[in-house]
N, CA, C and O atoms as a MOPAC input file, in Angstrom:
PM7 MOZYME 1SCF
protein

 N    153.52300 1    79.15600 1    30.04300 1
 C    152.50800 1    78.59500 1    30.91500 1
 C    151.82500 1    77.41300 1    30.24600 1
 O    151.46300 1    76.47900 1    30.96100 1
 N    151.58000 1    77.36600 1    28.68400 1
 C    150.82100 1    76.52400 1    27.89800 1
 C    151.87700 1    75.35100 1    28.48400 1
 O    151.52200 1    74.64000 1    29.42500 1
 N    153.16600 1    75.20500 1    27.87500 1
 C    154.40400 1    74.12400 1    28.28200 1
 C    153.71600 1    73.36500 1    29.44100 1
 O    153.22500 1    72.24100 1    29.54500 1
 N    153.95400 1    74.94900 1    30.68800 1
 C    154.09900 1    74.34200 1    31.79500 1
 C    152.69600 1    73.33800 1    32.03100 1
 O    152.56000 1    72.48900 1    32.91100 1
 N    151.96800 1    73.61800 1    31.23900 1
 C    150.27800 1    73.00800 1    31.97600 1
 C    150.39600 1    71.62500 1    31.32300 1
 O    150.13200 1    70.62900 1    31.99600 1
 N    150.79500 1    71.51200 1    29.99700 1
 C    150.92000 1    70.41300 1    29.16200 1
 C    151.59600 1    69.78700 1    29.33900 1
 O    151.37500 1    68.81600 1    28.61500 1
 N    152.77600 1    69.56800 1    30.14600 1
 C    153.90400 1    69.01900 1    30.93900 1
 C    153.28700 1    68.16700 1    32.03100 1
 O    153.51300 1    66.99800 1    32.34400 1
 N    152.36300 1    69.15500 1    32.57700 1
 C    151.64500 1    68.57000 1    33.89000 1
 C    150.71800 1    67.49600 1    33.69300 1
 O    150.33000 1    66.58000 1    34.41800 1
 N    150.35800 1    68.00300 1    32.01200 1
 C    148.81700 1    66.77900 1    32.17600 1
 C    149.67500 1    65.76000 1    31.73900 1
 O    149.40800 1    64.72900 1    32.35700 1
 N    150.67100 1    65.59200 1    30.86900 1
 C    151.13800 1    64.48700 1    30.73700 1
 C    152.31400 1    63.78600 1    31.58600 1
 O    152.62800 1    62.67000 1    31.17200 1
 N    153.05400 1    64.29500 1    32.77200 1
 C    153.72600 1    63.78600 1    33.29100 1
 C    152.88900 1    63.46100 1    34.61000 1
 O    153.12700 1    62.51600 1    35.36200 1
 N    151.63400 1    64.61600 1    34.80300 1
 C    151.31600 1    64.21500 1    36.38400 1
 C    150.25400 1    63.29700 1    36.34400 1
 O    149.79800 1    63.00900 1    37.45000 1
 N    149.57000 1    62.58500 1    35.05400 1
 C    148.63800 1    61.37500 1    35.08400 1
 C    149.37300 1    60.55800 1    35.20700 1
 O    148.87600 1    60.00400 1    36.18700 1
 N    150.42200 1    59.87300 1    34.92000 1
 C    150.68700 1    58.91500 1    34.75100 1
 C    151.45000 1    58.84400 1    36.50600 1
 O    151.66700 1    57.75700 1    37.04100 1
 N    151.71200 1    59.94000 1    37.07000 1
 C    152.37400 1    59.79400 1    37.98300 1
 C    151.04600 1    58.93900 1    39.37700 1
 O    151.11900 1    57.97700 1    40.14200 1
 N    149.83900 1    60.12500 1    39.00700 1
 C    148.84500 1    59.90100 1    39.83400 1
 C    148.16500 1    58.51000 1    39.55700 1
 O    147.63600 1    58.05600 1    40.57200 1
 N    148.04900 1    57.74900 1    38.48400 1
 C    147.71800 1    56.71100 1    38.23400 1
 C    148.68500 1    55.53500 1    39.22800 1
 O    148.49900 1    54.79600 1    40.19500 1
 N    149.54200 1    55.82900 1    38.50900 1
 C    150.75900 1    55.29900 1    39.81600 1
 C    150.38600 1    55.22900 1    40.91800 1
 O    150.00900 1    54.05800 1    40.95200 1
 N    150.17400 1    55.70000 1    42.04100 1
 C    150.61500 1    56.39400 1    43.28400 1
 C    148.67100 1    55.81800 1    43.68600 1
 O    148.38400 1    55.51200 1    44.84300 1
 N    147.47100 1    55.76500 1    42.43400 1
 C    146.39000 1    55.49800 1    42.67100 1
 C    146.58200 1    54.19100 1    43.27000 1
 O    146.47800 1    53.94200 1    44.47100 1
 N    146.94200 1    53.17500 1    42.11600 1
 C    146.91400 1    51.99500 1    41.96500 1
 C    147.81400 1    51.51600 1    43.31300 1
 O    147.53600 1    50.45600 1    43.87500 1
 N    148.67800 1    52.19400 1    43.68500 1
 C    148.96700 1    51.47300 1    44.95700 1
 C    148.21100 1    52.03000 1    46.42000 1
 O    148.54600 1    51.66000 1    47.54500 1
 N    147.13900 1    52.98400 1    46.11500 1
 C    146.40400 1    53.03200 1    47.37600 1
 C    145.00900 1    51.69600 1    46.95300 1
 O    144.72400 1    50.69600 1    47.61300 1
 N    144.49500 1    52.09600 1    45.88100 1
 C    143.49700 1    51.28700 1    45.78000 1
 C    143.10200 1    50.51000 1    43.99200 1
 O    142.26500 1    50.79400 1    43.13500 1
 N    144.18500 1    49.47200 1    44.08100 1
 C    144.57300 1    48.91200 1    42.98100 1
 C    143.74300 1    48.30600 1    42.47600 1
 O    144.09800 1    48.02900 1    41.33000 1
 N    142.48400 1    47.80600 1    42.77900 1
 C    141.15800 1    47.73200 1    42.06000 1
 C    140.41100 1    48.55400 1    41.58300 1
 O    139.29400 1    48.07900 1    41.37300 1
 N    140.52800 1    49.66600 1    41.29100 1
 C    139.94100 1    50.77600 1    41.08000 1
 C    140.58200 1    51.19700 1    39.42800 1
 O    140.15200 1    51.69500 1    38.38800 1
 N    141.87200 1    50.63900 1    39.96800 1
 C    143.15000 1    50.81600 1    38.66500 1
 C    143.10200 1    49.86600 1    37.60600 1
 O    143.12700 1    49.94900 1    36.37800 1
 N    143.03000 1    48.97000 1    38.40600 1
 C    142.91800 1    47.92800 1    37.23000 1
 C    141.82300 1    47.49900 1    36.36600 1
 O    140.79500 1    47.63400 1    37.02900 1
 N    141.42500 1    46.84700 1    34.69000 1
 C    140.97000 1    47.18000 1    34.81200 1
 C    141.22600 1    45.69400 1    33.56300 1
 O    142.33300 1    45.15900 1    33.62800 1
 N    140.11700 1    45.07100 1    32.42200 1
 C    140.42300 1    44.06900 1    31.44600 1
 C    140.20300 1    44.93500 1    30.01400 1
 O    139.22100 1    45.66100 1    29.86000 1
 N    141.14600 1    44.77800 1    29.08500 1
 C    140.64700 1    44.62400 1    27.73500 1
 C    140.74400 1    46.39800 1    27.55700 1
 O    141.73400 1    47.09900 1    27.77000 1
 N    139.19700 1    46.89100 1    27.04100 1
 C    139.54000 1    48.53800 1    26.53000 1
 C    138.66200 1    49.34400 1    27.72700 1
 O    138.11800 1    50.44000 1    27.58800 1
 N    138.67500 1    48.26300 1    29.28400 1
 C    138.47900 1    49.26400 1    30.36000 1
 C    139.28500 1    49.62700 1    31.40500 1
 O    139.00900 1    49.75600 1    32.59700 1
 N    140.23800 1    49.76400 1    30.85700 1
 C    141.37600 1    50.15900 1    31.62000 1
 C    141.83900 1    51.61700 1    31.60800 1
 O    142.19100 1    52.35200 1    30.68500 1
 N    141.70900 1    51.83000 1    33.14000 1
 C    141.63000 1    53.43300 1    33.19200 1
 C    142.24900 1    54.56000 1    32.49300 1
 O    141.76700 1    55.65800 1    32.21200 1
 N    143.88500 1    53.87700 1    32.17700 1
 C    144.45500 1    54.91300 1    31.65900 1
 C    144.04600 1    55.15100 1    30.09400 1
 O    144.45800 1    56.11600 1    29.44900 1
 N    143.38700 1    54.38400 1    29.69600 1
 C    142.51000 1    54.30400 1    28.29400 1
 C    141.52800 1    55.69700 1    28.35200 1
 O    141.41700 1    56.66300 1    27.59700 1
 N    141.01700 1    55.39300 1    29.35200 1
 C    140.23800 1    56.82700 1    29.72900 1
 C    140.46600 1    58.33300 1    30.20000 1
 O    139.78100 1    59.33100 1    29.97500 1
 N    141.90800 1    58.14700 1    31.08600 1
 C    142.79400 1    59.12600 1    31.11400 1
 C    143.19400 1    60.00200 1    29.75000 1
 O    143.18500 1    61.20700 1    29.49700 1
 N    143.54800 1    58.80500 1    28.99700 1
 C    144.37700 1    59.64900 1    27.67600 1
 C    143.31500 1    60.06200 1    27.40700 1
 O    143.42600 1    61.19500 1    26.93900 1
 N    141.82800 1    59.57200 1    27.48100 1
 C    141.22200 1    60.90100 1    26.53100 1
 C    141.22000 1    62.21300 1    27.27000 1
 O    141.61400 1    63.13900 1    26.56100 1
 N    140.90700 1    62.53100 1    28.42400 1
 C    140.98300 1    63.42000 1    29.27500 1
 C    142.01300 1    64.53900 1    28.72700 1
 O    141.84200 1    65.69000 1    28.32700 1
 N    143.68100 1    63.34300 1    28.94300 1
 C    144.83600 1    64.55500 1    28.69600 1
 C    144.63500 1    64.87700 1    27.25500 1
 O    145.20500 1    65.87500 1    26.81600 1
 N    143.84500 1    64.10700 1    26.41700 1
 C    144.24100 1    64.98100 1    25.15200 1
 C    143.23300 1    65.49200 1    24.40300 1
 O    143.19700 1    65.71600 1    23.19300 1
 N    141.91800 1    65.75300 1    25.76600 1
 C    141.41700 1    67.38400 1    26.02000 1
 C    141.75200 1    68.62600 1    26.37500 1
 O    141.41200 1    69.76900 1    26.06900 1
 N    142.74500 1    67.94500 1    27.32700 1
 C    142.86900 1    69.43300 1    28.35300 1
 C    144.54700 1    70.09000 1    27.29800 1
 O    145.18500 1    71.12700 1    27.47600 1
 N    144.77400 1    68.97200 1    26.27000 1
 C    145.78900 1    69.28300 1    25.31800 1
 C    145.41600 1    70.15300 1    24.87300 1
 O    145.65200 1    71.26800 1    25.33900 1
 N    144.68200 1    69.94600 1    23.78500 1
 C    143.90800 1    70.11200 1    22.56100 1
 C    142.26100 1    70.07700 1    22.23200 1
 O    141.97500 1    70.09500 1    21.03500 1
 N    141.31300 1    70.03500 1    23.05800 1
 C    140.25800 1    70.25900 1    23.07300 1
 C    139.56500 1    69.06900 1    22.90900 1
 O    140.05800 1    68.01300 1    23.30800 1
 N    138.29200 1    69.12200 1    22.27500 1
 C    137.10100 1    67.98300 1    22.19700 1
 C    138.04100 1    67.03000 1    20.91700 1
 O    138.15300 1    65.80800 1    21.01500 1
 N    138.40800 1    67.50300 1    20.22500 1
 C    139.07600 1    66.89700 1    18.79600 1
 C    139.92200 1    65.84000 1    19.04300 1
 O    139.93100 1    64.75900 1    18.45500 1
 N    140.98400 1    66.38900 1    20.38600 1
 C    142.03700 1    65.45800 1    20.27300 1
 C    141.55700 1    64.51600 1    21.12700 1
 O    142.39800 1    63.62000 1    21.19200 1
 N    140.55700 1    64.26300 1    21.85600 1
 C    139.80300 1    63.83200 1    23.01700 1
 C    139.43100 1    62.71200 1    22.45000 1
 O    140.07200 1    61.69400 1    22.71000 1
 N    138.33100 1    62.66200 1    21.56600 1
 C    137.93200 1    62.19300 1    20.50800 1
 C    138.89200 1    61.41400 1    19.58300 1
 O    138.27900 1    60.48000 1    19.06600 1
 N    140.04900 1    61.46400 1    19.23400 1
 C    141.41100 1    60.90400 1    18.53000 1
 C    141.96300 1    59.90000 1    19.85700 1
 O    142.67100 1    58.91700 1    19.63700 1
 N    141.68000 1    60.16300 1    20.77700 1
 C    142.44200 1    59.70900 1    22.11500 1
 C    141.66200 1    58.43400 1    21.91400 1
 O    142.23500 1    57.43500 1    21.48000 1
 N    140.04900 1    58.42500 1    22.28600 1
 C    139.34200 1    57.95000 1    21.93300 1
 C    139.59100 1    56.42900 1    21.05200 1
 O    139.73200 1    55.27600 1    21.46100 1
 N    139.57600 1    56.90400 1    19.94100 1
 C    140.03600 1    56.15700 1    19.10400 1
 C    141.32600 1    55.28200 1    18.82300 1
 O    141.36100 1    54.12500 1    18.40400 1
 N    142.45600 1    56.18100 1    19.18000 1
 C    143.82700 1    55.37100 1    19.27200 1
 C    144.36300 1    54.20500 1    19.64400 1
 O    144.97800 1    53.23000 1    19.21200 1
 N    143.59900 1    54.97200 1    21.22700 1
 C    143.88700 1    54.02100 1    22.43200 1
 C    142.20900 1    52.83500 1    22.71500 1
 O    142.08400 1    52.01300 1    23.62300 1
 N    141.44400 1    53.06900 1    21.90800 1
 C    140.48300 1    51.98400 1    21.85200 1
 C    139.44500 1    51.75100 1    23.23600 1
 O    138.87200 1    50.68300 1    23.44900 1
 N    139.33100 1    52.95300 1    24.10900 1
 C    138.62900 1    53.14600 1    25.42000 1
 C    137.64900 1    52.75500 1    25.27800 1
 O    137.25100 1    52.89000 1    24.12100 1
 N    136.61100 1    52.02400 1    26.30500 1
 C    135.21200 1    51.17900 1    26.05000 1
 C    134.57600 1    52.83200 1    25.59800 1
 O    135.00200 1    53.92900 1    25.96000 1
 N    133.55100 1    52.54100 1    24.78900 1
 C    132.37500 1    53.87200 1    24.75800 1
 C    131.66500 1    53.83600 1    25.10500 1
 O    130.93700 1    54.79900 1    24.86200 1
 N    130.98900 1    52.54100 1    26.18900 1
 C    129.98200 1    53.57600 1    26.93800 1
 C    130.50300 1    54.16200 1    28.42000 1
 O    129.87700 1    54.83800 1    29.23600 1
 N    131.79500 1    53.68800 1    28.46700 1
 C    132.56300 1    54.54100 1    29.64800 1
 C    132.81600 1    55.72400 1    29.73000 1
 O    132.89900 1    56.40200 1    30.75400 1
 N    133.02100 1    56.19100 1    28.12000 1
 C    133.46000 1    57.59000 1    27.45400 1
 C    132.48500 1    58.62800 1    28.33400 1
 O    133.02400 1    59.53100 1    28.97500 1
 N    131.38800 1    58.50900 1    28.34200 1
 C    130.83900 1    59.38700 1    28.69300 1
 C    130.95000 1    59.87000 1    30.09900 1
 O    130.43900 1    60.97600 1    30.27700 1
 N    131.46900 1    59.33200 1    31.09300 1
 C    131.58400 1    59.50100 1    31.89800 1
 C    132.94800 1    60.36300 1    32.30400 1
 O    132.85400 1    61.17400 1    33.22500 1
 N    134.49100 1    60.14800 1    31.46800 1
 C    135.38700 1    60.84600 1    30.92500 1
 C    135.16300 1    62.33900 1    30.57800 1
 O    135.92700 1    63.26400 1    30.85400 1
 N    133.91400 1    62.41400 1    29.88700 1
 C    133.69900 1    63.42900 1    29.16800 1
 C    133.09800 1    64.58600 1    30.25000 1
 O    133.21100 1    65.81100 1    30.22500 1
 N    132.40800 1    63.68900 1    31.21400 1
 C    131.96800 1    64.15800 1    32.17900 1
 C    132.77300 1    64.66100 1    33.62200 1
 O    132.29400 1    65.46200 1    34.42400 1
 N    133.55500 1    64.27000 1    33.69500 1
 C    134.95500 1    64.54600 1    34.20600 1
 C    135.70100 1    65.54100 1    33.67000 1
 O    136.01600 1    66.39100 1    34.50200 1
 N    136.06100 1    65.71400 1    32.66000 1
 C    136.35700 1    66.79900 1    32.03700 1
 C    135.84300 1    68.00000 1    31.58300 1
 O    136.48900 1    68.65700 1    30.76600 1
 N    134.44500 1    68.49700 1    32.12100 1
 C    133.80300 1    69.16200 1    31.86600 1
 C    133.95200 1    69.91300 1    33.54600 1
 O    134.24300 1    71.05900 1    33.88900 1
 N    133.63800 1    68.79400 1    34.25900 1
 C    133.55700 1    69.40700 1    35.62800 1
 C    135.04700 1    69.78900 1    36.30300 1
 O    135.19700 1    70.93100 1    36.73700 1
 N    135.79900 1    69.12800 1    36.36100 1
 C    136.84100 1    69.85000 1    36.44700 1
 C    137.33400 1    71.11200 1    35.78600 1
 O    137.86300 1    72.01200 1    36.43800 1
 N    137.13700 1    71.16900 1    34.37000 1
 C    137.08100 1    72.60100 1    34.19000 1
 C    136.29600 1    73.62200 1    34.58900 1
 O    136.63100 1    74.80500 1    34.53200 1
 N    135.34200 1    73.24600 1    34.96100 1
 C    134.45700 1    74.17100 1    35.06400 1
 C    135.05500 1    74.77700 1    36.64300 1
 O    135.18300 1    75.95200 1    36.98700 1
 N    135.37400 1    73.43600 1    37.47900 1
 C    135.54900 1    74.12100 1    38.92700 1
 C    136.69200 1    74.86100 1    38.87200 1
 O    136.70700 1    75.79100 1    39.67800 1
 N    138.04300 1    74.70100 1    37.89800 1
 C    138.94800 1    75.43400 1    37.64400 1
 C    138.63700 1    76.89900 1    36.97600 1
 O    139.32700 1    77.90000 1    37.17100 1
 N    137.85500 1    76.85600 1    36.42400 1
 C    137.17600 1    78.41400 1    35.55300 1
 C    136.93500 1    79.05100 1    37.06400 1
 O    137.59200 1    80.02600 1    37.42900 1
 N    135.91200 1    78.40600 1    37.94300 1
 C    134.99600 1    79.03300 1    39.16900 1
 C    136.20400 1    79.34000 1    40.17700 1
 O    135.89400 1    80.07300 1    41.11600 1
 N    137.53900 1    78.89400 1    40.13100 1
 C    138.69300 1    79.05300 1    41.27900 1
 C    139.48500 1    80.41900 1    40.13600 1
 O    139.62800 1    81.48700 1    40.73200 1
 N    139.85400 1    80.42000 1    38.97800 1
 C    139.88600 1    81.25500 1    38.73300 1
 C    139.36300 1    82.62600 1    38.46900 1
 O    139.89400 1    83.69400 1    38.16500 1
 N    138.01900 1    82.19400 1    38.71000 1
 C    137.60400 1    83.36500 1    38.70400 1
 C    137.34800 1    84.53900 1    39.75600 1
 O    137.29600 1    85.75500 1    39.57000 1
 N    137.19500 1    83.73600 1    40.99400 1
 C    137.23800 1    83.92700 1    41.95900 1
 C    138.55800 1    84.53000 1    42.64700 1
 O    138.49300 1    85.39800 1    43.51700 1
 N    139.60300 1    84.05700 1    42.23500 1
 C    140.86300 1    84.50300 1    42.52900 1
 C    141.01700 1    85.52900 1    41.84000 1
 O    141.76100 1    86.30000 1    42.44600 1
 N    140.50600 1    86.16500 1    40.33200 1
 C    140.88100 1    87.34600 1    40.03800 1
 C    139.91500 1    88.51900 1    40.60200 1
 O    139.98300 1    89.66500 1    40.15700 1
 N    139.03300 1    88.14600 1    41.59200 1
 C    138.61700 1    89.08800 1    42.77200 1
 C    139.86300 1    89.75300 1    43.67800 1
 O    139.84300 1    90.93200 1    44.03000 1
 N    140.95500 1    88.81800 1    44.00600 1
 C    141.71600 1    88.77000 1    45.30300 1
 C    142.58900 1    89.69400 1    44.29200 1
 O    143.31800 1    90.46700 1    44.91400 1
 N    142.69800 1    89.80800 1    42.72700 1
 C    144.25800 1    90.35500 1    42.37600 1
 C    144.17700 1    92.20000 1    42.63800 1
 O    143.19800 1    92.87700 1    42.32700 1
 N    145.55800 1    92.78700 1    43.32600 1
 C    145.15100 1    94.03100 1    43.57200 1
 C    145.56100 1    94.77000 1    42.26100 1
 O    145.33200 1    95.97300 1    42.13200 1

């Protein structure tokens, strides 16, 4: 399941970035170290590896920082609504 999830964050951003940029390609695009997928990678290499690799992502790939926070903020809430769907669903298991 770890595979399967880690498969997903890294094959299905780049797919959805894709598929973004041709609904609303200003949104996508972006100059210099504000370019979205700059901000993506930190994301996927939270939901990799936690705050650490997030933080390394960070750095690698050279993402503006005061954008970061907003990343960070994204990644908090999405987990969280994923915790609240799972949890909820292990009501439904018989």
């Amino acid at each position: 399941m770890f595979l399967a999830g880690t498969l997903g964050v890294i094959i299905g951003g780049p797919i959805t970035l894709f598929l973004f940029s041709q609904i609303h390609p200003a949104t996508v695009s972006g100059v210099g170290n504000k370019e979205i997928w700059r901000g993506l990678s930190t994301i996927a290499g939270s939901w990799i590896g936690g705050g650490a690799n997030q933080t390394a992502m960070l750095e690698i790939f050279g993402y503006d920082k005061p954008l970061y926070g907003g990343m960070i903020l994204v990644d908090i809430v999405v987990a969280n609504i994923w915790m609240a769907i799972l949890l909820f669903l292990i009501s439904k298991n018989e």
